[in-house]
N, C-alpha and C positions, 0 to 999 in steps of 0.2 A: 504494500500500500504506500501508495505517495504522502509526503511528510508538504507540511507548510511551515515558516518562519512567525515563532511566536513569543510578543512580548509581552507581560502582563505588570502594570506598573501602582502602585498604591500611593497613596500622599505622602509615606514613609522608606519607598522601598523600593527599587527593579524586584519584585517575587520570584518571578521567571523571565528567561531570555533563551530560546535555542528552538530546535527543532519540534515538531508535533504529529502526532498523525489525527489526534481527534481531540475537539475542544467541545463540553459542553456545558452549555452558560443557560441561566435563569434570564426571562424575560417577563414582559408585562402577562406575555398571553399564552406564555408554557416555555419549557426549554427548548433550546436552537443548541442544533451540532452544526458544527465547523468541521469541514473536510478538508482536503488540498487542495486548490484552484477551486473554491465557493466561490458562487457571484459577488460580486461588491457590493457592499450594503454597509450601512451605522446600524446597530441596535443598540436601543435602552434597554438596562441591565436592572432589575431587580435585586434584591438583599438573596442569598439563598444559596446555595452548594453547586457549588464548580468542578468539573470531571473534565482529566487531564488526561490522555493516552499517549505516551512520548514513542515510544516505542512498539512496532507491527508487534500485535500480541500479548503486547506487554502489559504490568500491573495500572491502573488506575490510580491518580492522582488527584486527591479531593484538595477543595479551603474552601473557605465561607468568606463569600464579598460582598461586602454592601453596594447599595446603586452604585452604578456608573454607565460607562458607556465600550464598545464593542465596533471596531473598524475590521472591515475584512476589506482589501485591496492587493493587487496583485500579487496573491499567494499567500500574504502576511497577515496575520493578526496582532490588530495593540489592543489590549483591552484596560481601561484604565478603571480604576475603582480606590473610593475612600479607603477602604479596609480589605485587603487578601489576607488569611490566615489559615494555616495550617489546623486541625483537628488538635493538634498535640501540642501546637502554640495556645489555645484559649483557655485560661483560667474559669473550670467551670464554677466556683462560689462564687466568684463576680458575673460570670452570664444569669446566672440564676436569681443575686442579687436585683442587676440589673432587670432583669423578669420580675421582678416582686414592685419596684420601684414604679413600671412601666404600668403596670396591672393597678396598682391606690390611686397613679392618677387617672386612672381610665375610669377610678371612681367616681371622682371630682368633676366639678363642673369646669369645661373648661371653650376656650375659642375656637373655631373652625383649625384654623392654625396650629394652636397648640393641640388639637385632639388630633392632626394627619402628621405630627411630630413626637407625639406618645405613639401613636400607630406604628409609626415607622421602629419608634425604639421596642417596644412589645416582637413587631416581625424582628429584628435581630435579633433578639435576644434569643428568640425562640429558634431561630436556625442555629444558634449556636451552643445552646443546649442539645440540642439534635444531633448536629456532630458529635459533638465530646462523649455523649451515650452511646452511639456508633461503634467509635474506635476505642472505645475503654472496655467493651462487652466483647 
């Protein structure tokens, strides 16, 4: 299987740089796989779990990113995101935390704004609980 050139960059980090044969990324409207020579496109990326195939055959590489965004162009893929993290990089008492925190004020009364920004911290949180029980079991 044919491989494409793939970067994936965070507001902290190069994650990944090299070679790929299968990318598949969370979107608004369900996951999208990345092949070799995929058409050109941007997609909006959702919070959610990322599947890495470097290698014909080979193991599957997971992390949890939050939105960004997703370029396929001649053969390459950049995929930029707030947050790439590894399963074994998340400290799961603070996902859970942060899940506990996201959930009192979803009690509360609160702004349009602020309740699609609780939203959004509750979905992370909970994708990232979801890893870390994954790969610990």
């Amino acid at each position: 299987m044919a491989s494409f050139s793939l970067r994936i960059i965070s507001s902290t980090r190069i994650f990944y740089e090299g070679p790929c044969r299968c990318l598949i990324v969370p979107a608004p409207d369900g996951e999208k796989a990345i092949l070799a020579h995929h058409e050109e496109m941007i997609l909006a990326l959702r919070e959610g779990e990322m599947r890495m195939q470097i290698e014909d055959g080979g193991e599957w590489s997971y992390a949890v990113i939050s939105p960004g965004f997703c370029q396929v162009a001649h053969n390459r893929v950049t995929l930029l995101a707030d947050t790439v993290e590894r399963p074994e990089e998340i400290d799961a008492v603070r996902a859970r935390e942060a899940l506990e925190r996201a959930e009192e004020k979803m009690r509360q009364k609160q702004s349009i704004q602020e309740y699609h920004i609780t939203q959004a911290a509750l979905a992370r949180a909970l994708v990232r609980i979801k890893e870390t029980e994954r790969f610990t079991h």
